[in-house]
C-alpha positions as CSV (number, residue, x, y, z in Angstrom):
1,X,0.0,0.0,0.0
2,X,2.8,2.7,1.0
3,X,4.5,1.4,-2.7
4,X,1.3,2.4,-4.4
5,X,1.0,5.8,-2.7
6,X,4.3,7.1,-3.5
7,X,3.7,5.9,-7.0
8,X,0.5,7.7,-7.2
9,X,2.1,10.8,-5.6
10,X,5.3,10.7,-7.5
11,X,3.0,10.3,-11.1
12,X,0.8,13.4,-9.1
13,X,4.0,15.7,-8.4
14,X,5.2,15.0,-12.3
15,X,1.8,15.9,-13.7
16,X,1.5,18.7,-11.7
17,X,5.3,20.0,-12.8
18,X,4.1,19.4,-16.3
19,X,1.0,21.5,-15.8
20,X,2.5,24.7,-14.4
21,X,5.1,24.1,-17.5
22,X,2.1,24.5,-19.9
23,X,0.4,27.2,-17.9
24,X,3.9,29.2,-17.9
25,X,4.2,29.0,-21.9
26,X,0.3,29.9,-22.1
27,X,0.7,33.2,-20.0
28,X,3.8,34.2,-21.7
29,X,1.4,34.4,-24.9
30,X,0.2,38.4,-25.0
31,X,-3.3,38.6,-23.8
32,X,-5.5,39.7,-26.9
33,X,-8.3,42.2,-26.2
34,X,-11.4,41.1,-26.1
35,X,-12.2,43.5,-29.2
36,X,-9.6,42.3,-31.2
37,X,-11.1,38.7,-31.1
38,X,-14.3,39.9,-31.9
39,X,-12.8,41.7,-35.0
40,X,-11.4,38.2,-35.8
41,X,-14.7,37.2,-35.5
42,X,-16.0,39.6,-38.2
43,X,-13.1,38.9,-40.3
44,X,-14.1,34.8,-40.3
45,X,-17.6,36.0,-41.1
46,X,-16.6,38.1,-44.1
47,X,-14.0,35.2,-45.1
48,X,-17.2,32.8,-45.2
49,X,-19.7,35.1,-46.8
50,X,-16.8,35.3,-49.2
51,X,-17.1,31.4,-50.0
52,X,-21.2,31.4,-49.7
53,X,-21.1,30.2,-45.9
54,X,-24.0,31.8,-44.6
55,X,-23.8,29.8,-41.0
56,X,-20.4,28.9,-40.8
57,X,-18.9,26.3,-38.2
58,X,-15.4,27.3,-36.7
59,X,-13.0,25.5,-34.7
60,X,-10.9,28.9,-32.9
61,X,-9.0,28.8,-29.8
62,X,-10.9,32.3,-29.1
63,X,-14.1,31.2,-28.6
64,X,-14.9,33.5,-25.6
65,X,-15.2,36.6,-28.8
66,X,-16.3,34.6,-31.2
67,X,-19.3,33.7,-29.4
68,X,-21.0,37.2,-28.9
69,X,-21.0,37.2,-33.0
70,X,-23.9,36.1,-34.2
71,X,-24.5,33.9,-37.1
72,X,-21.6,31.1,-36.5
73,X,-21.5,28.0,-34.2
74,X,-18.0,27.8,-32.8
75,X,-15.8,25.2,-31.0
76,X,-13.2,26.2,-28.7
77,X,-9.9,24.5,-29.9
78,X,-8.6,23.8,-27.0
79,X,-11.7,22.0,-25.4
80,X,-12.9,24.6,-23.2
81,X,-16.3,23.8,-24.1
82,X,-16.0,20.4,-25.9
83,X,-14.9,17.2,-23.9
84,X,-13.7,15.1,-26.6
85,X,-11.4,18.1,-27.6
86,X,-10.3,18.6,-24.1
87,X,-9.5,14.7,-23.9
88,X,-7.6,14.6,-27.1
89,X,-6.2,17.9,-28.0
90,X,-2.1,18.4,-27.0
91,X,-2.5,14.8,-25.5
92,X,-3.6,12.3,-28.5
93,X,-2.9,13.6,-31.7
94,X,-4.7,10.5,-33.8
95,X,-7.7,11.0,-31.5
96,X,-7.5,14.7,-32.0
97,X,-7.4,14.7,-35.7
98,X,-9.7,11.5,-36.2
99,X,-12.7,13.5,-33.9
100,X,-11.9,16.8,-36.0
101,X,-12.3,15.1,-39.3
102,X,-14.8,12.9,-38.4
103,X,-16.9,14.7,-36.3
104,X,-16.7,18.3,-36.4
105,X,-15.7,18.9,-39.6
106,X,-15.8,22.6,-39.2
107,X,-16.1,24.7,-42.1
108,X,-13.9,27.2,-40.7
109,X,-10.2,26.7,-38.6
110,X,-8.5,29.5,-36.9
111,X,-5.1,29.4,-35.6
112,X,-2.0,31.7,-33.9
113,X,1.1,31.7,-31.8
114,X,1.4,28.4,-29.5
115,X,-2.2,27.3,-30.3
116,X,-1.1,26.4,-33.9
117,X,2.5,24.6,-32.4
118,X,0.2,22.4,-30.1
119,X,-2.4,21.7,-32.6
120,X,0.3,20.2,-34.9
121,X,-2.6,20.5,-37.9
122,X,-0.2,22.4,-40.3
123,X,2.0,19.4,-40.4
124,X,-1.2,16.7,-41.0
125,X,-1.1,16.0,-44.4
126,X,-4.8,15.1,-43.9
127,X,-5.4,18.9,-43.1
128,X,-3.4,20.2,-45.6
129,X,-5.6,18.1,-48.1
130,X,-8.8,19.2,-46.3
131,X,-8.3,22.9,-45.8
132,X,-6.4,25.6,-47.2
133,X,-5.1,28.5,-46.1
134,X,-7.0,31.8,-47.1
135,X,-5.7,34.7,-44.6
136,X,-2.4,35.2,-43.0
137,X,-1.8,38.3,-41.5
138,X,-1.5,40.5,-38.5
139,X,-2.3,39.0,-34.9
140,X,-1.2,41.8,-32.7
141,X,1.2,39.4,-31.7
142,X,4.5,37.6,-32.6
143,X,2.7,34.8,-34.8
144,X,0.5,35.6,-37.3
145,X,-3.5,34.5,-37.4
146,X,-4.0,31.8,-39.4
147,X,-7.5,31.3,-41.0
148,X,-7.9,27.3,-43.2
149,X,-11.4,27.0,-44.6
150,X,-12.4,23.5,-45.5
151,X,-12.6,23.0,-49.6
């Protein structure tokens, strides 16, 4: 019994060191105003009114913005609001992909800074043959916001 506690507190201690290693790199990203994600918003909108999306469906890691825009169902990328996404995103990359593909299927992805490193979908060659890139520019930030819409 004392073997399996230290076990179980030694695997608790290393997940927890892990944790606050992810949480470090996150707040190290610049905070983005809350209306500059809304104007992201507006720019997906325009993107899919451009390709005759009326109601588009977009996978973003700033859902919080996206939401007060009307006229779009959103997922939050990193599985804020989504279990399966929580579950698989940063820790099973097969599951991750399979569920985005297979289930989701968003119409719309939006990506920038470490949200498109830990995402690893620029490097699936199943993404690059489902989406393509149609906006790279500015982010207010290092990295540049990435918008893929599904052809």
């Amino acid at each position: 019994l004392l073997m399996k506690n230290g076990l179980l507190l030694g695997v608790g201690a290393i997940y927890l060191l892990y944790s606050s290693f992810l949480s470090f790199e996150r707040s190290r990203e610049p905070v983005v105003p809350l209306t500059a994600i809304q104007e992201r918003a507006q720019l997906v909108k325009s993107i899919a009114k451009e390709h005759g999306l009326t109601e588009p469906t977009v996978l973003t890691p700033d859902v919080g913005g996206f939401l007060l825009s009307k006229g779009m169902k959103v997922y939050d990328l990193p599985g804020l609001c989504n279990r399966e996404l929580a579950d698989t995103f940063g820790k099973d990359q097969a599951s991750f992909t399979a569920y985005l593909f297979r289930e989701l299927r968003p119409d719309i992805i939006t990506l920038h800074g470490l949200w498109t490193e830990d995402s690893q979908l620029t490097e699936s060659p199943r993404f690059k043959a489902t989406y393509r890139l149609v906006y790279s520019g500015p982010n207010g930030q290092e990295s540049a916001l990435l918008v893929f819409i599904r052809n």
